[in-house]
C-alpha positions in Angstrom: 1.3 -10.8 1.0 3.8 -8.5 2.5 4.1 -4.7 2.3 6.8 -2.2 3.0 6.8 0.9 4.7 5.5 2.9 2.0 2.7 0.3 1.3 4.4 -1.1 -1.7 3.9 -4.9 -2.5 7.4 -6.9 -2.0 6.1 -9.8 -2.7 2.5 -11.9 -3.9 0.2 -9.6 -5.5 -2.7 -10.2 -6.9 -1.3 -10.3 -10.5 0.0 -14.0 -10.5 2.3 -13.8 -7.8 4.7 -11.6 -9.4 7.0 -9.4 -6.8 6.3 -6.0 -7.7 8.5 -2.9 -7.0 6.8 0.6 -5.0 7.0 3.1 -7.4 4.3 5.3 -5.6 3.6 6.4 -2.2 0.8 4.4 -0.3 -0.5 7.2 1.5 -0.3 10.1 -0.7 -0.2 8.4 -4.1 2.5 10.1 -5.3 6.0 9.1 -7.0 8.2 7.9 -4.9 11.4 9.5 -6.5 12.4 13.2 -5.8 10.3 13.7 -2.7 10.4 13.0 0.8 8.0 10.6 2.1 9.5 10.4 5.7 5.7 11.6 6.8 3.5 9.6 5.0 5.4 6.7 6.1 4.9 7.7 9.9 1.8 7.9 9.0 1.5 4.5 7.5 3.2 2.3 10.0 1.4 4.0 13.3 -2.3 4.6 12.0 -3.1 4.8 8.5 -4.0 2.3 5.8 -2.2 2.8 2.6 -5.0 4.5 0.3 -3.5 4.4 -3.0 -1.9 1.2 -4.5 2.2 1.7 -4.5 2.2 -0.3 -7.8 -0.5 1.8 -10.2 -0.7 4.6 -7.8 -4.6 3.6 -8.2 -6.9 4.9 -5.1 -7.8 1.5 -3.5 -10.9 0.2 -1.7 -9.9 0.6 1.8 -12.2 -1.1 4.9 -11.3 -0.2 8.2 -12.8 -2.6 11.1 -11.9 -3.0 15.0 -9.9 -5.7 14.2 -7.4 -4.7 11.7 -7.7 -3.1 8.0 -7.8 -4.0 4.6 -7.1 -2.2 1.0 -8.0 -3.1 -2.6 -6.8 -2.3 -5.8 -8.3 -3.5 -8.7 -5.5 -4.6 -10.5 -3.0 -5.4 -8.1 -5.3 -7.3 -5.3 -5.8 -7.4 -1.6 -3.9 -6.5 1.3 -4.2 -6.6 4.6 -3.4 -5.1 8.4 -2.0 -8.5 10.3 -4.6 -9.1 12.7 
């Protein structure tokens, strides 16, 4: 599964495969339109997980481990850091 910048989902997913649109910021969980997200996007590609699902804007289930990372929403499935 791939994700953009913002830790949306641009394609897979855990809901059938469907592609799937960000709508919401990865790392702060808010809306994507009207505000600038130039930060949290530094933020996600240099060190940060995404923490909040960009689909649902639900907090996900993230797991951080030497190797790489990984983040969970319940609805929306798993992604992960490429390792």
């Amino acid at each position: 599964m791939a994700w953009s910048e913002m830790g949306g989902v641009v394609s897979g997913g855990g809901s059938g495969g469907v592609a799937e649109a960000a709508v919401y910021c990865g790392y702060c969980g808010k809306d994507l339109a009207g505000l600038d997200h130039s930060a949290c996007a530094l933020r996600l590609r240099v060190i940060d997980p995404p923490r909040f699902c960009s689909a649902c804007a639900r907090r996900m289930v993230v797991q951080v481990t030497p190797a790489g990372w990984s983040a969970t929403c319940s609805r929306h499935g798993e992604i992960a850091s490429a390792r």
